[in-house]
C-alpha positions as a Markdown table, in Angstrom:
| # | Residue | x | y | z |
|---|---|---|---|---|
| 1 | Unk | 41.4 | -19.3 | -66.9 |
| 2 | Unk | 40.6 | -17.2 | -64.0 |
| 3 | Unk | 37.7 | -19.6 | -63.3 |
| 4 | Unk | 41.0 | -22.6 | -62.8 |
| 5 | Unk | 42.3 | -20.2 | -60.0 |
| 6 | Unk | 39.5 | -19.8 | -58.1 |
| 7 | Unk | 38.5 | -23.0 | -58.0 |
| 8 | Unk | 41.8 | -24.0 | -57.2 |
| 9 | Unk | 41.9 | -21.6 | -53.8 |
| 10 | Unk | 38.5 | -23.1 | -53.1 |
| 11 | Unk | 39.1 | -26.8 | -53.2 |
| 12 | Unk | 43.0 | -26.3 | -51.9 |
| 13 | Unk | 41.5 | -23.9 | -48.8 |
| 14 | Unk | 38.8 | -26.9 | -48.1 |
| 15 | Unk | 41.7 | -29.7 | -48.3 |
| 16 | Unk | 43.9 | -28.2 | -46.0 |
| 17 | Unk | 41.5 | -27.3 | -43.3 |
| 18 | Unk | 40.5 | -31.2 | -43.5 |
| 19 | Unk | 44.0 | -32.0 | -43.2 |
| 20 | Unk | 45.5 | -29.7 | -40.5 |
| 21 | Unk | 41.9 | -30.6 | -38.6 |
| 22 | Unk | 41.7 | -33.9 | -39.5 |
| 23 | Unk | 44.3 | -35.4 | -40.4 |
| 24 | Unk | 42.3 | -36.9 | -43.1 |
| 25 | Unk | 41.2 | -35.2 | -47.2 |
| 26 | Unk | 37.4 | -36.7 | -47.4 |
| 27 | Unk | 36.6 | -38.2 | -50.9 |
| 28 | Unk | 33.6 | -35.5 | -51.2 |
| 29 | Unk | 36.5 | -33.0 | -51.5 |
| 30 | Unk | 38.2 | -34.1 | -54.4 |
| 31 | Unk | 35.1 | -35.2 | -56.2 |
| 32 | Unk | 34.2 | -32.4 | -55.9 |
| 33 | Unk | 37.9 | -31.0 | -57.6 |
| 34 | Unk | 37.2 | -33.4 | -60.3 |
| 35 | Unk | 33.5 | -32.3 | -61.0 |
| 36 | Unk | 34.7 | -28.3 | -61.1 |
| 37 | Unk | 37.5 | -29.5 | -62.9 |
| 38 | Unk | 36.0 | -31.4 | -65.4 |
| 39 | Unk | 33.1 | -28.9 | -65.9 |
| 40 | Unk | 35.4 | -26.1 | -66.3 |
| 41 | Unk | 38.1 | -27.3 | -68.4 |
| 42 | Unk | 35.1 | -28.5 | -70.8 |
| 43 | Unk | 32.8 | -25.4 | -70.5 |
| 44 | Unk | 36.2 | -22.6 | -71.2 |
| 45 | Unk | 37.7 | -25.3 | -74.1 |
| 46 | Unk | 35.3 | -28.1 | -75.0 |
| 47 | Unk | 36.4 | -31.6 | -75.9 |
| 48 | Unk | 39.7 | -30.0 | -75.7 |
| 49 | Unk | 39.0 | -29.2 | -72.1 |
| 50 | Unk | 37.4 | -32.5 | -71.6 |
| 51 | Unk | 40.3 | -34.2 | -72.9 |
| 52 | Unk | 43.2 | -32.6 | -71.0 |
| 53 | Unk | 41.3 | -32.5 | -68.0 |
| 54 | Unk | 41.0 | -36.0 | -67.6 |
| 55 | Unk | 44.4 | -36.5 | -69.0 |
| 56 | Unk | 45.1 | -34.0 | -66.0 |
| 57 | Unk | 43.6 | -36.6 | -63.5 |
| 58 | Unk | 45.5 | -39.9 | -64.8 |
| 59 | Unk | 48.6 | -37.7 | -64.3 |
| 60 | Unk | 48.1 | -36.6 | -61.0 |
| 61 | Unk | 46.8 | -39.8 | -59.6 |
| 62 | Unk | 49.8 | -41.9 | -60.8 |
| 63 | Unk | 52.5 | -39.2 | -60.2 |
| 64 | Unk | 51.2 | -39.4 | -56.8 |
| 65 | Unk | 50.5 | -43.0 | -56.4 |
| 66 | Unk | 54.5 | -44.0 | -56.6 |
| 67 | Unk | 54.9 | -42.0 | -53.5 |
| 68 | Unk | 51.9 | -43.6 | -51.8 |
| 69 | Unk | 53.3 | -47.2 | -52.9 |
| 70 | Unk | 56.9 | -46.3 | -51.3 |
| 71 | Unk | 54.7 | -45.1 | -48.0 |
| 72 | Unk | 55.2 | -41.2 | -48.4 |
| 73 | Unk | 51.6 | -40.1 | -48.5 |
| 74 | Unk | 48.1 | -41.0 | -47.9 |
| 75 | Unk | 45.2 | -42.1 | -50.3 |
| 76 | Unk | 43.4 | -38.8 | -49.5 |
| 77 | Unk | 46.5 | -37.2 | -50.9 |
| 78 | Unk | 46.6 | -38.9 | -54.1 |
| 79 | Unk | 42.6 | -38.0 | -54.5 |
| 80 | Unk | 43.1 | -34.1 | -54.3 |
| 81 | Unk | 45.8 | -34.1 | -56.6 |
| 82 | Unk | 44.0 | -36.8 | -59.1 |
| 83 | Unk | 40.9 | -33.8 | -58.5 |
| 84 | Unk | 43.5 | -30.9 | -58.8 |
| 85 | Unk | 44.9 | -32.9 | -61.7 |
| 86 | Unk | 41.3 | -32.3 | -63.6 |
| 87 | Unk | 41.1 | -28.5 | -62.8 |
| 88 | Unk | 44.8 | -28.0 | -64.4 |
| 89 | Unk | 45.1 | -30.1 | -67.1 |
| 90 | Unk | 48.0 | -32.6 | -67.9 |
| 91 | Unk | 51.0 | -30.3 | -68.5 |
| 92 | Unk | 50.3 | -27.6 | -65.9 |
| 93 | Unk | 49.7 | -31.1 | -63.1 |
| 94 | Unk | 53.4 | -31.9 | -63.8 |
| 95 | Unk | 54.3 | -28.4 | -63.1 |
| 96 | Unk | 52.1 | -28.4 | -60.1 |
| 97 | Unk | 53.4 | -31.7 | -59.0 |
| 98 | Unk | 57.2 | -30.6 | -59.4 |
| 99 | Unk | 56.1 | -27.3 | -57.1 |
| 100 | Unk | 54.5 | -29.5 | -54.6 |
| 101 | Unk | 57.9 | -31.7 | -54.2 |
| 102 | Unk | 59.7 | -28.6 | -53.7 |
| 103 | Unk | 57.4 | -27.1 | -51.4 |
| 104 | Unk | 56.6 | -30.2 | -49.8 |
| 105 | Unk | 60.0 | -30.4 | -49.2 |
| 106 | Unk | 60.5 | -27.3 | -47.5 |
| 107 | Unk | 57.9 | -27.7 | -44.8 |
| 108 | Unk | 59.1 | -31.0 | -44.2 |
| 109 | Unk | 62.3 | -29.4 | -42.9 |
| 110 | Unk | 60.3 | -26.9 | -41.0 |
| 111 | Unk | 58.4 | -29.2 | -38.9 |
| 112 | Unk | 61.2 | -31.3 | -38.4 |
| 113 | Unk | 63.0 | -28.0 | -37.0 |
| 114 | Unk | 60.3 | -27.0 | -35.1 |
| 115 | Unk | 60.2 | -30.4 | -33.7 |
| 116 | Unk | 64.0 | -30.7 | -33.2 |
| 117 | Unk | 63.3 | -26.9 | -31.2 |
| 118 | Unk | 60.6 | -28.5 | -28.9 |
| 119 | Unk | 62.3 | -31.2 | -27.8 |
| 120 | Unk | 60.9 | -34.6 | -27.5 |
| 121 | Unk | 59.2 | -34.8 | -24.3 |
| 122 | Unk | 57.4 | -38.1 | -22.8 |
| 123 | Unk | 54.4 | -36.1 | -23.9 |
| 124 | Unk | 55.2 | -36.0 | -27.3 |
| 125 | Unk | 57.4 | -38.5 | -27.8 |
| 126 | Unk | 54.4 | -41.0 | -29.1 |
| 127 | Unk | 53.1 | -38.4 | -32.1 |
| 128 | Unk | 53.0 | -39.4 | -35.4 |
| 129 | Unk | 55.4 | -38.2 | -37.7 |
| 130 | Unk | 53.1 | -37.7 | -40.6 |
| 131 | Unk | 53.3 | -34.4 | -41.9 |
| 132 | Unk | 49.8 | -32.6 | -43.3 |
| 133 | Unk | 50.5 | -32.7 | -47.5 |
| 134 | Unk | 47.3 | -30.6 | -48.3 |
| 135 | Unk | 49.0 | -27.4 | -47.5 |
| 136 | Unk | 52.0 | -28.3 | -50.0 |
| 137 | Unk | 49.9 | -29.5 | -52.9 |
| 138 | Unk | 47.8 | -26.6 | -52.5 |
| 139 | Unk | 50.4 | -24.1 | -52.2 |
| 140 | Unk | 52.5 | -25.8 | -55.4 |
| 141 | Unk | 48.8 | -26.1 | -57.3 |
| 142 | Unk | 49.1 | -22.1 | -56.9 |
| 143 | Unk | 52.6 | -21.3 | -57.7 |
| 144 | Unk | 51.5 | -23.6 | -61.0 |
| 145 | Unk | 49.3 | -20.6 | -62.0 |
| 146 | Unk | 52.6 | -18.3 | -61.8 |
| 147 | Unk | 54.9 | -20.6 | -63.6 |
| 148 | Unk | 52.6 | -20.5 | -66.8 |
């Protein structure tokens, strides 16, 4: 299982770098989640593996996908965790999904403090108000490994 964790700083240290740099998780990133996933979970527990890994993915897609219908996150978003989804499995990408909320959650009020700090300036005053997700699915994808 110590193979799950590894790849799960890899792929979660590569997301959030695309994110916080580009705004933007690219598909080759969470194919490439899946592929590590899927090999992994099938190579440590077979069919088994196979089976909950891709249950895994369906979970984390469509958890994901309600908040990307109601506007809350991006497609790229909803790829990593579909790809995180296959690394985990299906129960451990609900507990991973619940951490990311909660963590999500928290750095949402950060920024918004930060911002609130700052001060809106003419400068600033045109900046998006989308907040990087990578950083909270990758740090509730982690915490997932300590709940079990």
């Amino acid at each position: 299982m110590r193979w799950l964790f590894y790849i799960s700083i890899l792929i979660g240290v590569l997301a959030t770098i695309e994110d916080l740099w580009r705004r933007q998780i690219s598909n080759k990133t969470a194919a490439a989640a899946f592929a590590l996933g899927l090999g992994a979970q099938t190579a440590l527990r077979g069919v088994r593996g196979a089976g909950d890994s891709l249950a895994g993915t369906f979970i984390g897609f469509f958890v994901f996908f309600i908040f990307f219908l109601l506007g809350g996150m991006g497609g790229g978003d909803i790829k990593l965790m579909a790809g995180f989804g296959a690394v985990l499995g299906a129960g451990q990408t609900l507990m991973a999904a619940f951490l990311t909320a909660i963590v999500g959650g928290l750095l949402a009020m950060f920024y918004l403090l930060v911002k609130k700090l700052r001060g809106r300036t003419k400068h600033n005053a045109a900046e998006p108000e989308a907040i990087p997700y990578a950083p909270a699915i990758t740090l509730g994808v982690l915490l997932s490994f300590a709940a079990r």
